[in-house]
Each structure stands twice: as C-alpha cells, then as structure tokens.
N, C-alpha and C positions, 0 to 999 in steps of 0.2 A: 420394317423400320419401327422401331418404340419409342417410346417418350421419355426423356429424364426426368427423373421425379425431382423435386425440388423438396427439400427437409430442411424442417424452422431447424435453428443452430441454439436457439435462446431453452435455458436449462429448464428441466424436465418438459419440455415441449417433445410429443413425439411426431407432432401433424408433418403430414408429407402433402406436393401439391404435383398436378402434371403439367399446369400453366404456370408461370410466369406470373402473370398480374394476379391469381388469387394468392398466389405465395407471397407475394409483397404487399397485397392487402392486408394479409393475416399478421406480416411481423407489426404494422402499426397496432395490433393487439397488446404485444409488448412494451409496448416504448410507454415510460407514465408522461413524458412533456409532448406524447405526439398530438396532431389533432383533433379535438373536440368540434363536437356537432352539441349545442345545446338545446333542450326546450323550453321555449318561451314561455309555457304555458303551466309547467311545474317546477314549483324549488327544489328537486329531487336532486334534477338531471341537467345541473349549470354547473359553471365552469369547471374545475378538475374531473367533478361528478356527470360532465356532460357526455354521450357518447360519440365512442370511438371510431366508429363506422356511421356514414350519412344513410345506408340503408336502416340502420338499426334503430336512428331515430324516426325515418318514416314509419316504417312496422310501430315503434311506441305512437307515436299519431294516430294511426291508421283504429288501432287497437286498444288502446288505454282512453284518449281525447276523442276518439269516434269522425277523423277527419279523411274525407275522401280528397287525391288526388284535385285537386285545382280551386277547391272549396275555399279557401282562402290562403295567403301568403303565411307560408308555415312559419318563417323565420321573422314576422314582422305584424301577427296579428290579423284581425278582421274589421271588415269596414261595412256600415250599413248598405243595405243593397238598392234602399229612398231616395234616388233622385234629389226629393226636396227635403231629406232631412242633414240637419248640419254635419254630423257625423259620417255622411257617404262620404264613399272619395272614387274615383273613376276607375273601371277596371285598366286605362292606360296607366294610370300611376301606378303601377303594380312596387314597384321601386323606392316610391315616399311613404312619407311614414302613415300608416294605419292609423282609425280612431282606435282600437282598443286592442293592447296589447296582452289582454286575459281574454281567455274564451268567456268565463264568469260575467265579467264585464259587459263584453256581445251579448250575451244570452239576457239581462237582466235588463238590456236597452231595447231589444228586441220585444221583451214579454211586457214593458212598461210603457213604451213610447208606442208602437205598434202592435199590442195586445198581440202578438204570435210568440209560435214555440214551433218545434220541428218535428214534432209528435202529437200532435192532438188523440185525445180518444176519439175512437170512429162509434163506441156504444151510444145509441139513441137515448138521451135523457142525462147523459154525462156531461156534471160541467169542468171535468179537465179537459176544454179544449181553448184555444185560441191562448191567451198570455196565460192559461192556466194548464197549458199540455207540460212538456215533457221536453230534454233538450239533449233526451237521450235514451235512443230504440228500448234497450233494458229496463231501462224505468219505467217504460210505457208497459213494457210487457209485464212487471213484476204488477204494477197496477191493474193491467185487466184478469191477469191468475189471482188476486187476490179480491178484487172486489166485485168483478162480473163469471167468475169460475161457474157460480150457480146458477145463474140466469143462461149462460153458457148450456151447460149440462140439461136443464131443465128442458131447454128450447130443444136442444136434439130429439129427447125422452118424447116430445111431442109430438116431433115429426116421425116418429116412428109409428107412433100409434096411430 
C-alpha cells in the first residue's frame, strides 16, 4: 500500500509532500496575509516581515539571539532572575508582561545592576569578567583568539619541553 503524495498547486511551486500536515504547513508559505510569528527582539522580522512558520522563528532565536529553549519568554521578553531586584517577576508569571522587552536592555541591566554577563573570561589576570564578560559565546571566543592566542600557544610550547 503507498502514500499519496500531496503537490503544492500554487505556481511554479513544484514541492510534493507524503503527510498531510507538512503539505499544509508548507502552503502557508504562500499565502502573503497568512500568519506571522514575529521577533521581539529585532526590527527585521515584525509584522508583514515576521515569520511565516513558529519553527522558523525559534531556529532565528536559537541562532541569530543565542536563546535556549526556556531561557526566557520568547514572545514577551526577560525578566531579572533577583528576587530583591525591582525588575524580577516570578517564573509563575510566565504570562504578564516582562521587565524588558530587548535582550539589549536585559543584558545592560544585568552587567550594570549586578555586575554579570554570561560569558566571563576564564584567562587568569583578565578583567573581562563579571559586568565586563560577554553576553554572547562568540564574542567571548573572538576575544580569547585575539588577545590570549599567544599566551595560549606559548603555554603548550612549554609543556612540551
């Protein structure tokens, strides 16, 4: 017994599907008034410009904003994690509104109020650490390839000898 394949109908589309629901996923590809998923967090990718598929903005989360899975309310921003500072709000609120609706924002309350970031350097004698890390993996790493590369290299050359 085989599958009917399901074929978008919409012009010069030639995608075919074997389910059902990714066939009908895929025509809201077409549609320009169909629904948007927008992100909060860039003027890129709001309203007309938002996307078209709720996975697709995760993956841009995930990958572009550097946000895992539960780290904060995607669609409504972040909230400090301080008990005593004014800007916390309880992980049961998940629902009301956020104190900060830019990551920018989070990050700059974080590194100013509470002297952290989410990347500190781990190089002994380095002061990017604490509100002077990094508030993103990449960065961190561009700054240890660029400023500790040689101390790096040199330290192995030692232990070899």
């Amino acid at each position: 017994m085989s599958h009917a394949a399901f074929a978008c109908d919409a012009e010069d589309c030639l995608a075919t599907f074997t389910r059902f629901d990714t066939y009908e996923r895929h025509k809201n590809l077409h549609e320009d008034d169909g629904e948007r998923f927008p992100c909060f967090y860039c003027r890129k990718h709001r309203g007309a410009n938002g996307f078209k598929r709720k996975d697709h903005l995760m993956q841009h989360l995930r990958n572009y904003h550097n946000m895992e899975k539960g780290t904060s309310n995607v669609f409504g921003g972040r909230s400090c994690p301080y008990e005593g500072c004014p800007e916390y709000k309880s992980p049961s609120s998940f629902l009301s509104a956020n104190s900060f609706r830019k990551v920018s924002d989070y990050t700059k309350h974080m590194k100013k109020v509470h002297d952290e970031s989410e990347f500190s350097c781990a190089e002994p004698g380095c002061d990017r650490i604490g509100g002077k890390g990094y508030s993103r993996r990449r960065d961190l790493v561009k700054h240890q390839q660029k400023e500790h590369a040689k101390d790096a290299v040199s330290g192995s050359d030692d232990a070899e000898a």
